[in-house]
DOVO-533433 format. One line per field, with one value per residue: chain; residue in three letters; residue number from 1; y, z, x of N, C-alpha, C in turn. Coordinates in pm, whole numbers, always signed. Layout:
<atoms>
vexvo	c(A|...)
zadren	c(ALA|...)
setor	c(NUM|...)
n_Y	c(Y|...)
n_Z	c(Z|...)
n_X	c(X|...)
ca_Y	c(Y|...)
ca_Z	c(Z|...)
ca_X	c(X|...)
c_Y	c(Y|...)
c_Z	c(Z|...)
c_X	c(X|...)
</atoms>
This chain:
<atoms>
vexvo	c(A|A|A|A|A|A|A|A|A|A|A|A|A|A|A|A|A|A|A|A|A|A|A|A|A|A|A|A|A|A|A|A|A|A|A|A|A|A|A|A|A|A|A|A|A|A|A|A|A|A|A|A|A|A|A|A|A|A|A|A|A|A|A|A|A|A|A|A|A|A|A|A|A|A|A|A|A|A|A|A|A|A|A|A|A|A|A|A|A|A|A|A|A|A|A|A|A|A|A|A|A|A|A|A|A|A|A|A|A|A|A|A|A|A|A|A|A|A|A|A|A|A|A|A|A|A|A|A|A|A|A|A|A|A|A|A|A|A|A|A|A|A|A|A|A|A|A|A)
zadren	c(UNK|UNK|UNK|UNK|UNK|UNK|UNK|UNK|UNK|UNK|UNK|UNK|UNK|UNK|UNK|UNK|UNK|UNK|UNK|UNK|UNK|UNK|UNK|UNK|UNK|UNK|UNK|UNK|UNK|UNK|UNK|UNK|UNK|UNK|UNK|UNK|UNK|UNK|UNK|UNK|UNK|UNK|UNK|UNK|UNK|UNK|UNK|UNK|UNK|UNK|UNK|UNK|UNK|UNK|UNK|UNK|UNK|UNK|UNK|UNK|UNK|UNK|UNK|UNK|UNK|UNK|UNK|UNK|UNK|UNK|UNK|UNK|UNK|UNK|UNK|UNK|UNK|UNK|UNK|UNK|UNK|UNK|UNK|UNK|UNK|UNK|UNK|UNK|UNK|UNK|UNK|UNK|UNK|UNK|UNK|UNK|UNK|UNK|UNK|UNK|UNK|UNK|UNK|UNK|UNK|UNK|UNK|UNK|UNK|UNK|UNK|UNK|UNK|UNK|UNK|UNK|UNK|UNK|UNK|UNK|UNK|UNK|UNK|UNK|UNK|UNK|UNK|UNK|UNK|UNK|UNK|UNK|UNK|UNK|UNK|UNK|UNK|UNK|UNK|UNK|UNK|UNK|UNK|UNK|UNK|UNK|UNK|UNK)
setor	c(1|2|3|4|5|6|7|8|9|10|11|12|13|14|15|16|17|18|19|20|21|22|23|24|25|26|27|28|29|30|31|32|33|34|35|36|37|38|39|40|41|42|43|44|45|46|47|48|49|50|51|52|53|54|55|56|57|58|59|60|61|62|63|64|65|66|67|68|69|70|71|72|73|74|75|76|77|78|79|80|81|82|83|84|85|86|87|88|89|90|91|92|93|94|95|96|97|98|99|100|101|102|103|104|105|106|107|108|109|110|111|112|113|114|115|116|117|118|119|120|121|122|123|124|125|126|127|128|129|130|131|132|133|134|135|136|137|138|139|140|141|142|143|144|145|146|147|148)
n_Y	c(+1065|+1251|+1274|+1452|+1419|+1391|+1304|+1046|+909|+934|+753|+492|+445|+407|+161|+26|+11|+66|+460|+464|+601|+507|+361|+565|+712|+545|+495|+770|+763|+588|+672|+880|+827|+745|+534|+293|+152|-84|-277|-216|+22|+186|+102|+233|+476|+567|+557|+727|+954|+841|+644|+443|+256|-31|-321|-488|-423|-255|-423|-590|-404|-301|-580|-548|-372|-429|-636|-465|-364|-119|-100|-211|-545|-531|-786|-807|-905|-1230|-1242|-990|-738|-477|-197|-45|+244|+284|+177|+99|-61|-80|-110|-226|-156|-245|-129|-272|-208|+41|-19|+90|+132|+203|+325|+247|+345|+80|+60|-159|-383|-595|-878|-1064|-1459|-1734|-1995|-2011|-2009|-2113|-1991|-1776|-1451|-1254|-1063|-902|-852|-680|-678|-532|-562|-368|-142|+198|+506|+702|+529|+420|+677|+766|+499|+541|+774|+750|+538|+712|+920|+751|+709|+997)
n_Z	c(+400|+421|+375|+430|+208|+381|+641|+519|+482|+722|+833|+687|+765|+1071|+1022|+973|+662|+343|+269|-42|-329|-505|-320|-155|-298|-396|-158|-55|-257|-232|+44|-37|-189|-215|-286|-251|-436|-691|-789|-1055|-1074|-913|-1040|-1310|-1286|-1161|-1314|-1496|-1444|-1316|-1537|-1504|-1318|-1220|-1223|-1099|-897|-804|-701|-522|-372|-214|-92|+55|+248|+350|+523|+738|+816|+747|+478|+435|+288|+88|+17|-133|-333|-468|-722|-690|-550|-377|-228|+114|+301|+543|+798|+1007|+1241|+1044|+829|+530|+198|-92|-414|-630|-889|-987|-886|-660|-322|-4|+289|+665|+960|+1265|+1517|+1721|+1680|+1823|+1748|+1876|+1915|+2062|+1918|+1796|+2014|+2049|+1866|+1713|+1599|+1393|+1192|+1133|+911|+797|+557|+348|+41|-241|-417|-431|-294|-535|-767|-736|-723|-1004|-1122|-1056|-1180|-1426|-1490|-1431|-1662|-1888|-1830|-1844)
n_X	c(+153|+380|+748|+1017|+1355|+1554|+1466|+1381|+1596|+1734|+1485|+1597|+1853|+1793|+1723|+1882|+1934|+2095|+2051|+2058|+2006|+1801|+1641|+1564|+1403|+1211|+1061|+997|+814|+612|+510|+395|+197|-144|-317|-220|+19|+117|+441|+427|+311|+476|+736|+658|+583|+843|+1048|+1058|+1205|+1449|+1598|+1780|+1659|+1539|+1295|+1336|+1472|+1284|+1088|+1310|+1350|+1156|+1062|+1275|+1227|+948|+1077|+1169|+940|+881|+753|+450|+320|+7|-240|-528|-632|-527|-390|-186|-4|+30|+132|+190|+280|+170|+201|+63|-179|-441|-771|-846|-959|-1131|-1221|-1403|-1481|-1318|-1086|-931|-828|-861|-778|-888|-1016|-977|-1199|-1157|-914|-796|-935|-987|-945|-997|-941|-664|-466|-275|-104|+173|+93|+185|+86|-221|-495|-764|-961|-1210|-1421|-1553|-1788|-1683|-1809|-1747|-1785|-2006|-2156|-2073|-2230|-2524|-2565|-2503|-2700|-3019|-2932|-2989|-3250|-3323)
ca_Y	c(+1113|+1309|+1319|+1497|+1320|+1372|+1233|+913|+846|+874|+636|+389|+420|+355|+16|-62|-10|+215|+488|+489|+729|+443|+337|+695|+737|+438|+488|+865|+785|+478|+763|+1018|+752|+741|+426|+157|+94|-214|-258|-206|+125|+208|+142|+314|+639|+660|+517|+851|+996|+752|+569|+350|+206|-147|-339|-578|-300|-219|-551|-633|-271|-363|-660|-533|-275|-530|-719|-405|-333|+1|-41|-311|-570|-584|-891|-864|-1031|-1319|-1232|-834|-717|-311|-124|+58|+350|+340|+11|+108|-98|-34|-225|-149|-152|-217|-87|-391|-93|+116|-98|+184|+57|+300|+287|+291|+306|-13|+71|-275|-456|-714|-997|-1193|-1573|-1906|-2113|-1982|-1935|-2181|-1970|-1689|-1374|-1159|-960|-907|-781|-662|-628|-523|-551|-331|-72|+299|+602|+738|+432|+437|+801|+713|+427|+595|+927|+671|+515|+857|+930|+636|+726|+1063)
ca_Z	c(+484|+316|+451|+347|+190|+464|+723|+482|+493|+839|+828|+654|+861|+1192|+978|+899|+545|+309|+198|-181|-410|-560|-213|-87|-414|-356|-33|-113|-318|-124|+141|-139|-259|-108|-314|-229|-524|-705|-830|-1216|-1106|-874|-1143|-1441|-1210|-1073|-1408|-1619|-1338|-1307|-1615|-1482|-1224|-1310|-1202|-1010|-777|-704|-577|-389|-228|-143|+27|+194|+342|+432|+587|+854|+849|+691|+415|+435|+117|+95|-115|-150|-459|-525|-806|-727|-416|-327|-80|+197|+353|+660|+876|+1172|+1229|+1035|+755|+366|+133|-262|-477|-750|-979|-999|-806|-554|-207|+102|+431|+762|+1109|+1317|+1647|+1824|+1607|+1856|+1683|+1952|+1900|+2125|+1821|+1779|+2137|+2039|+1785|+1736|+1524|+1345|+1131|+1113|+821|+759|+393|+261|-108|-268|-431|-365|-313|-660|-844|-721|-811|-1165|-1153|-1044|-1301|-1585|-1473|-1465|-1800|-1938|-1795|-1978)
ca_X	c(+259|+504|+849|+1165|+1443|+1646|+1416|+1364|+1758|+1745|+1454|+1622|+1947|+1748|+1643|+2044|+1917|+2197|+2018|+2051|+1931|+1693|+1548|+1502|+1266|+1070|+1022|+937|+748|+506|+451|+323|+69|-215|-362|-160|+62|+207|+502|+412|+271|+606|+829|+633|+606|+954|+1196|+1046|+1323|+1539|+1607|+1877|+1594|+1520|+1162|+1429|+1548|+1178|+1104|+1393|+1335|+1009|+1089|+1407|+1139|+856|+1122|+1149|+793|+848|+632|+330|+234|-125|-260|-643|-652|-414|-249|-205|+19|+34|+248|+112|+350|+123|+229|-21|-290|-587|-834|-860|-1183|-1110|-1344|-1435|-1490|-1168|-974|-925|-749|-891|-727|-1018|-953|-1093|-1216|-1089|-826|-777|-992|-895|-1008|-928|-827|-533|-422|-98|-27|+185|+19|+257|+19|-368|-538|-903|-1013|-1329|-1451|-1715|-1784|-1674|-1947|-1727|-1824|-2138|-2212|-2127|-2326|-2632|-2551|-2564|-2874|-3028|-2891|-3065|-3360|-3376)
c_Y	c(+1153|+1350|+1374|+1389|+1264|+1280|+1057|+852|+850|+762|+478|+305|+323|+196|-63|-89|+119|+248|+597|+572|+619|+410|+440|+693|+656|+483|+629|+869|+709|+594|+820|+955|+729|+601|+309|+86|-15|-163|-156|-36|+226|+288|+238|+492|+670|+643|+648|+949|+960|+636|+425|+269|+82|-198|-472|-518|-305|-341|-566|-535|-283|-462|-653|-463|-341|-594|-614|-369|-169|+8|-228|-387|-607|-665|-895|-925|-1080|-1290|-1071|-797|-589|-282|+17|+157|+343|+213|-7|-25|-28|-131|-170|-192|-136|-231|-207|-305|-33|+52|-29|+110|+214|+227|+348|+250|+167|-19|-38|-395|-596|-832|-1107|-1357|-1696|-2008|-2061|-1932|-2014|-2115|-1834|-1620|-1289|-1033|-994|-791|-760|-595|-646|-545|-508|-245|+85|+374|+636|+689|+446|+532|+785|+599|+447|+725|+860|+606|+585|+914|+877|+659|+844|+1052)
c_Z	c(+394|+408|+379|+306|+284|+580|+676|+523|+656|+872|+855|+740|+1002|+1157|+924|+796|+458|+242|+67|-251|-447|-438|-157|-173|-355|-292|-26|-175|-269|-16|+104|-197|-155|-158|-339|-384|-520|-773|-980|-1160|-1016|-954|-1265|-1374|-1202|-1223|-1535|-1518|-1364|-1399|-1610|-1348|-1290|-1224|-1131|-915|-714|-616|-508|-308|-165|-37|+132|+318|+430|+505|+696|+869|+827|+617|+435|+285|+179|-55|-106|-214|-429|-583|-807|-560|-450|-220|-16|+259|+494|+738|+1009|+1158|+1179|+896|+606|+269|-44|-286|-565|-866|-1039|-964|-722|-458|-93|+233|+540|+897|+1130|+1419|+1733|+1689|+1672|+1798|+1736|+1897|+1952|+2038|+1800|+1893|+2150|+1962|+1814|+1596|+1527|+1254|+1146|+1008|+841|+659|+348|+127|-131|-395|-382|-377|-446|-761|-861|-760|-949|-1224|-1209|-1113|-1391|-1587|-1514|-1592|-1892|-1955|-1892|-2090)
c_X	c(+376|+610|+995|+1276|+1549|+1597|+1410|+1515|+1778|+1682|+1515|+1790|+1920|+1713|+1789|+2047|+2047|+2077|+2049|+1966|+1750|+1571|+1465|+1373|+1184|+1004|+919|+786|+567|+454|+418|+211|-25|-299|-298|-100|+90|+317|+533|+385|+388|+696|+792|+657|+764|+1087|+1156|+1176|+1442|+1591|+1695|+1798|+1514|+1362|+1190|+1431|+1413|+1154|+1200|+1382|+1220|+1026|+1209|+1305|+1023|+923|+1143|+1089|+814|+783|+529|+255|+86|-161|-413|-652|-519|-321|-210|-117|+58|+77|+155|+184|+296|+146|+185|-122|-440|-670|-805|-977|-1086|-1216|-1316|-1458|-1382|-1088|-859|-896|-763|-825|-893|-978|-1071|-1092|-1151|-1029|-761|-823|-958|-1008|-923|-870|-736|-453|-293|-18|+128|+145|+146|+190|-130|-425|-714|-871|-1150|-1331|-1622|-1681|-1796|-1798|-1875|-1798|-1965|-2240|-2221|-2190|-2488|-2618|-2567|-2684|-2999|-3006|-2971|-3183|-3426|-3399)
</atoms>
């Protein structure tokens, strides 16, 4: 989803966020990615720009933004969290290979279940782990290879 700068600053207005030159980027920039960045790969992209953009700023902009559900952390792995631009409901698939992060619709996202009927549910995730058809192609091309 690519949105103008102007639309983002309205965005962030409607979220009682100021928007700053540094946030607009981010934010910009999380909606121009389509593979669910992390930080490390945030900041290395956006401070060849912005040199005065610290790897502080990104996080706290991150979590100012997760805190109004504008952008989404996804944690498949433990030690590894990536920003999603898209904060609909839907699942994600990392490749174990590339370490690729696909968004997939999921026909019924309810997942309703009786144990938890005291609770209250603020988010629901579905995460796959595999490998992609990419991976897979060059799996099976080097195989093949071999073979000749």
């Amino acid at each position: 989803m690519n949105l103008s700068t102007e639309e983002i600053k309205i965005c962030l207005l409607k979220h009682n966020i100021k928007p700053s030159y540094h946030r607009v980027e981010i934010l910009k920039h999380i909606l121009s990615e389509k593979n669910h960045p992390s930080v490390d790969k945030i900041y290395n992209e956006l401070v060849k720009e912005m040199p005065t953009l610290s790897k502080t700023t990104v996080y706290n902009t991150l979590n100012l933004f997760s805190g109004v559900n504008i952008v989404r952390i996804i944690t498949i792995d433990e030690n590894e969290a990536r920003y999603d631009g898209n904060v609909s409901d839907h699942g994600h698939f990392k490749c174990e290979k590339c370490g690729s992060i696909y968004d997939f619709e999921i026909r019924n996202l309810d997942l309703e279940t009786d144990d938890l009927s005291s609770f209250k549910i603020n988010e629901k995730n579905v995460y796959y782990k595999g490998i992609c058809p990419k991976c897979l192609d060059n799996k099976n091309s080097k195989i093949q290879e071999d073979l000749i």
